[in-house]
C-alpha positions as CSV (number, residue, x, y, z in Angstrom):
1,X,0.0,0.0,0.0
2,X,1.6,3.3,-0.9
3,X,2.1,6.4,1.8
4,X,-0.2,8.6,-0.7
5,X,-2.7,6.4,0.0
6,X,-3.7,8.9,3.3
7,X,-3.9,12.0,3.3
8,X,-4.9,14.6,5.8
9,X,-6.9,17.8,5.2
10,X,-9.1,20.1,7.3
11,X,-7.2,21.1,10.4
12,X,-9.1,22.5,13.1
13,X,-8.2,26.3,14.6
14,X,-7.4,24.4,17.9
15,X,-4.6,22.1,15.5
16,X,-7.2,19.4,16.0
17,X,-7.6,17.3,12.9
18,X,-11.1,17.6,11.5
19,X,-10.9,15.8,8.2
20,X,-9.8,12.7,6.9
21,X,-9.2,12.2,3.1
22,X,-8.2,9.2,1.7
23,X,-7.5,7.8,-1.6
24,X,-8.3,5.2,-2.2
25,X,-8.6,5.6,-6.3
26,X,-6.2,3.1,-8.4
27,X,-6.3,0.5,-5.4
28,X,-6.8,-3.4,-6.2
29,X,-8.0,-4.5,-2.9
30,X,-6.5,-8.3,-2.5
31,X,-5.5,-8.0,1.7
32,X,-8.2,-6.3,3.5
33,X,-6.1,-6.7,6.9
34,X,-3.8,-4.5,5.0
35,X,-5.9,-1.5,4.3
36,X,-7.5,-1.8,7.6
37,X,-3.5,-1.8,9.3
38,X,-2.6,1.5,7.1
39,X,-6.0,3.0,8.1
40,X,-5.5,2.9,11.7
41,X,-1.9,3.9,11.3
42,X,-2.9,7.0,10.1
43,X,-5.6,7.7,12.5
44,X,-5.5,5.9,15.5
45,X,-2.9,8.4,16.9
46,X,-5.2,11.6,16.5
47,X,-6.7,10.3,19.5
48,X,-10.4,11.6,18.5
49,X,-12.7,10.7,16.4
50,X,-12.6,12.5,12.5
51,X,-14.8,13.0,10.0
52,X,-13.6,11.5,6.4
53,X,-14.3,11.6,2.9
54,X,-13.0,8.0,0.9
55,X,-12.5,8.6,-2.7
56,X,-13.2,5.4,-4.4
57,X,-12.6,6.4,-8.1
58,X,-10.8,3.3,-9.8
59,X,-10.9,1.1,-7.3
60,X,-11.4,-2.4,-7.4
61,X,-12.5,-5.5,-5.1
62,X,-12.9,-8.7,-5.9
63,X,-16.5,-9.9,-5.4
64,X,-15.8,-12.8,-2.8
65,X,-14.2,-10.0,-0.7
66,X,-16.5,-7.0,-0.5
67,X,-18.6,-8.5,2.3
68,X,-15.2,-8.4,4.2
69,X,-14.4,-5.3,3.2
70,X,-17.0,-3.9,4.5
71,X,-17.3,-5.8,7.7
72,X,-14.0,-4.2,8.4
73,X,-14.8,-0.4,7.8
74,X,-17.7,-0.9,9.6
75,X,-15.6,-1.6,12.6
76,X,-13.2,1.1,11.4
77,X,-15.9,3.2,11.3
78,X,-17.4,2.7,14.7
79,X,-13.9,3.7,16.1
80,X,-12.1,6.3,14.8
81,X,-14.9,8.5,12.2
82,X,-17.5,10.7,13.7
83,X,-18.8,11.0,10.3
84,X,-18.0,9.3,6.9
85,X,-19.4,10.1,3.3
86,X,-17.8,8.4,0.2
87,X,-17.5,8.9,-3.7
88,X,-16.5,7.6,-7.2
89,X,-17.5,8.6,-10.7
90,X,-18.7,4.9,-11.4
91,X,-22.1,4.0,-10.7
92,X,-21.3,0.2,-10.9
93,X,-18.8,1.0,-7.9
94,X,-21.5,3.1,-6.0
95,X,-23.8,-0.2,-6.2
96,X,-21.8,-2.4,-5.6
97,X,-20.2,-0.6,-2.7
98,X,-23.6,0.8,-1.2
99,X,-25.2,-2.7,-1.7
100,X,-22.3,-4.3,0.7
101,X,-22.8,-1.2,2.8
102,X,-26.0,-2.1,3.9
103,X,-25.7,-5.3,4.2
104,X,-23.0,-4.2,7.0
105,X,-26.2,-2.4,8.3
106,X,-24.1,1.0,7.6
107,X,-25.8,4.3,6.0
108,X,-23.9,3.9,2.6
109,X,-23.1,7.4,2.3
110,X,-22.1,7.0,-1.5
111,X,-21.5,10.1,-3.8
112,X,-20.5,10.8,-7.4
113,X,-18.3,13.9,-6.5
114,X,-16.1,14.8,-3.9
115,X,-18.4,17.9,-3.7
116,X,-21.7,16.0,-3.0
117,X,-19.6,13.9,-0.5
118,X,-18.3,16.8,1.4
119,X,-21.4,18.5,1.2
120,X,-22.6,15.1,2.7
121,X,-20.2,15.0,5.8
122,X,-22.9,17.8,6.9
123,X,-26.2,15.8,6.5
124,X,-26.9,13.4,8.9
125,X,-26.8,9.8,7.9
126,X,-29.7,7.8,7.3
């Protein structure tokens, strides 16, 4: 998994970190325990919850492991995001991913822009 795969943005004016973006876009997902170990890298030591945006644009799972996948960011989401709102240009990839969402039992959260997903952070999930 590369370093750019994180990236931080939205600093509070108390140097709190507010927003999490990450990058997810050109990733082929084939280790799940992977992501999840870079994801809490990155956040876990902000030591309070953030708010994230996950660009999804040209990313790919395999089908026998989105149920995973999403098992996982569910936990990841109960434990470090106070709020979570995702995007990619492909509407396949906003089915597919919203479909595994739910069956998580998670508010999907899926957007075709990073402005309708930032826009989302604000909304309160369903």
């Amino acid at each position: 998994m590369k370093a750019r795969l994180l990236r931080a943005a939205g600093v509070s004016s108390d140097g709190k970190m507010a927003r999490l973006v990450m990058k997810f876009g050109g990733t082929s997902v084939a280790d799940i325990e992977r992501i999840r170990s870079a994801v809490e890298a990155r956040v876990a030591p902000i030591g309070h919850k953030v708010s994230a945006v996950v660009n999804y644009d040209r990313f790919h799972i395999e089908p026998d492991l989105i149920d995973a996948y999403a098992a996982m960011v569910k936990k990841l989401v109960a434990t470090y995001y106070s709020s979570v709102t995702r995007y990619t240009s492909s509407t396949f990839l906003r089915l597919q991913l919203g479909a595994a969402f739910t069956r998580s039992e998670q508010a999907p959260r899926m957007y075709g822009s990073v402005g309708e997903a930032q826009a989302g952070l604000d909304q309160k999930p369903d």
